[in-house]
N, C-alpha and C positions, 0 to 999 in steps of 0.2 A: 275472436275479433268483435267490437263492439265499435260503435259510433258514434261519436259525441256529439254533445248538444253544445253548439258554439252560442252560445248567445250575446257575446261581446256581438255577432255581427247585426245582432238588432237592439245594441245599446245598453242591454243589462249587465251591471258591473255583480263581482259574486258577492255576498250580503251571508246575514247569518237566516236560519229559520223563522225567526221573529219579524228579524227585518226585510223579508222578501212579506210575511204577512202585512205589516205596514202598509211595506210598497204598495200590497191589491189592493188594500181599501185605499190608498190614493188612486191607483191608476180608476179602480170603481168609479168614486166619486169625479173623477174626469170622464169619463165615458156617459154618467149621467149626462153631464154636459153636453158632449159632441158627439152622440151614439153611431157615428158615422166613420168616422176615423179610422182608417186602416193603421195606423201607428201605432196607436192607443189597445185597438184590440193586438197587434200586434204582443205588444209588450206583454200586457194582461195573459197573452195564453204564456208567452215566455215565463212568467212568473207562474203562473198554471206547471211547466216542466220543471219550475225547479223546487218545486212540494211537492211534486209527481203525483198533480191531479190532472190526471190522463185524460179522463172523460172531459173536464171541464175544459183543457187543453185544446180536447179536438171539438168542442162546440165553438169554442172562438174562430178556431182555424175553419169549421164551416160557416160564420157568419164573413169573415172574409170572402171567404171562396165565393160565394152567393154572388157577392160585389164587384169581384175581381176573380174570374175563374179561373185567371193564366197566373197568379200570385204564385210563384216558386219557392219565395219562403216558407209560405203557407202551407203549403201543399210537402214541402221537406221535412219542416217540425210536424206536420199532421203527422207523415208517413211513420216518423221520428216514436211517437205516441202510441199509433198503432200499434208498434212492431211489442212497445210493454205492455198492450191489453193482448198480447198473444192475438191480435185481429191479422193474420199473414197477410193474406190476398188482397185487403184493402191496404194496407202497407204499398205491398209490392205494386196495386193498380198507381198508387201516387206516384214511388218512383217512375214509375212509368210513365206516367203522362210528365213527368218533367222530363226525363230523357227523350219525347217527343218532341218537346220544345226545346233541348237545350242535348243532343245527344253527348257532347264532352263533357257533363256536368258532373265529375270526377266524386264529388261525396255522394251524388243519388245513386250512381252505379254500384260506388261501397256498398251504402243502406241495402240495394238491392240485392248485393250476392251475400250481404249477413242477412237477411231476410230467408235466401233458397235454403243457406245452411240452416236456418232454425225450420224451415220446411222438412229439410232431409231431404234436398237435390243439390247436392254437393257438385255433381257433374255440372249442374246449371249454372251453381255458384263461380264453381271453378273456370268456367266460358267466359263468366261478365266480367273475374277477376281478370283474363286471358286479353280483354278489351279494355279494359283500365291501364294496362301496362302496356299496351301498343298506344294506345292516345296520350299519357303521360308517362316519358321515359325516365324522367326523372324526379316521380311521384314516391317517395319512400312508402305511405303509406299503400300503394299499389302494391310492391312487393312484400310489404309486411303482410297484409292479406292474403297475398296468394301463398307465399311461404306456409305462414299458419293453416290454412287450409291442406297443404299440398303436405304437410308433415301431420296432420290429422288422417290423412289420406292412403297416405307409409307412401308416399310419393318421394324417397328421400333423396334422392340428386339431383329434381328438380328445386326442392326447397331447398338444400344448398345453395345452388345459383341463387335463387333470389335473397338468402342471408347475406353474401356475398354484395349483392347490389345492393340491399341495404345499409350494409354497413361500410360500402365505397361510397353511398349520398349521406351518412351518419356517422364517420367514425368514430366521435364521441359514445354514443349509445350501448352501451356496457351487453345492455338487455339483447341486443339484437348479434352480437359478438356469441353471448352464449348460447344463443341458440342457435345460432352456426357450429357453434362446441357440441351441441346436443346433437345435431345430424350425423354430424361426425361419427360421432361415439355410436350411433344408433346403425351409421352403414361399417362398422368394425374400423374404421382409423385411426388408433390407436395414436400413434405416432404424431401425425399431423394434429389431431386435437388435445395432445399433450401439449406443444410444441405452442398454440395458440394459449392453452390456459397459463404456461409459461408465461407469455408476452402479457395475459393481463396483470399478473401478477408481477411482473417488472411494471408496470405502468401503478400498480399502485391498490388495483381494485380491493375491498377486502375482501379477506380472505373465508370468510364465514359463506360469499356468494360461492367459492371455488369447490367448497369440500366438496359437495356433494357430485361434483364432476371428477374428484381427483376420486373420490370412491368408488363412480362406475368403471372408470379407467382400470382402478387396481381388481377390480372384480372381471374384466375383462380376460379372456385367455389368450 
């Protein structure tokens, strides 16, 4: 599992390489201006993540922070940063102090238990994911997480269940069907995970996704 960096929600549209460099030397030469602006630096680190300059990323997010210590964005894209300079602990103090502030705040919890898993506390991980799915029931990305965790885990009846609730809030999503097919095949169902690669394959999916499941099938005994 991984996290994405939404930056539509602080106005940046996606651009090519070039054109995110542009951007900084405007957004720069406006911050000359207004050195004060939480908006401005705002953007400026957002464009900082998406050249994946980390560092410079999380110096803007601490010139905010200075100004505005309860900034949520701020403190989310910092944690966001962190987690790519491999800095865990500061990562994880940020989500933390937003889930102080904001305890249902459903993507810091994410950030935080893909933070435990890159720690190697998967037990921890798998707790915050356990509290993501009781505060949002109807969070696909809650059960996508814990699934993938809980099948990295060999957890595999639990991560059944939540493929299952995935793909009851997504039935679209092809991805999340097979990897309900993969539990399957993984706890011997033979039958049943036939019987699903069946259905996508009446639905249309191609077939180049299937082989590789109609192959552990036939290797199965």
């Amino acid at each position: 599992m991984a996290i994405g960096c939404c930056l539509l929600a602080i106005g940046i549209q996606g651009q090519t390489n070039q054109q995110w460099r542009d951007s900084l030397n405007a957004i720069n030469k406006q911050i000359a201006q207004s050195p004060y602006s939480v908006s401005l630096h705002l953007r400026k680190a957002a464009i900082n993540l998406e050249l994946q300059q980390w560092e410079f990323a999380v110096d803007e997010y601490k010139t905010i922070l200075r100004h505005d210590e309860h900034n949520l964005t701020a403190l989310f894209y910092r944690a966001y940063a962190y987690t790519h300079l491999r800095r865990y602990d500061l990562a994880k103090n940020d989500y933390n102090d937003i889930l102080l502030e904001k305890p249902t705040h459903l993507e810091a919890r994410l950030g935080l238990a893909y933070v435990y898993q890159l720690m190697d506390k998967r037990n921890d991980a798998l707790d915050l994911l356990n509290i993501v799915v009781e505060q949002h029931p109807d969070s696909v990305s809650g059960y996508v997480a814990r699934a993938s965790l809980e099948t990295d885990m060999k957890r595999y009846e639990a991560a059944l269940y939540d493929w299952e609730q995935a793909s009851r809030l997504n039935p679209e999503n092809t991805d999340y069907l097979l990897s309900h097919i993969d539990v399957l095949i993984r706890l011997g169902r033979k039958d049943t995970a036939r019987r699903e690669l069946e259905l996508l394959s009446s639905r249309g999916v191609n077939q180049g996704a299937l082989r590789e499941f109609y192959r552990r099938l036939k290797e199965m005994k």
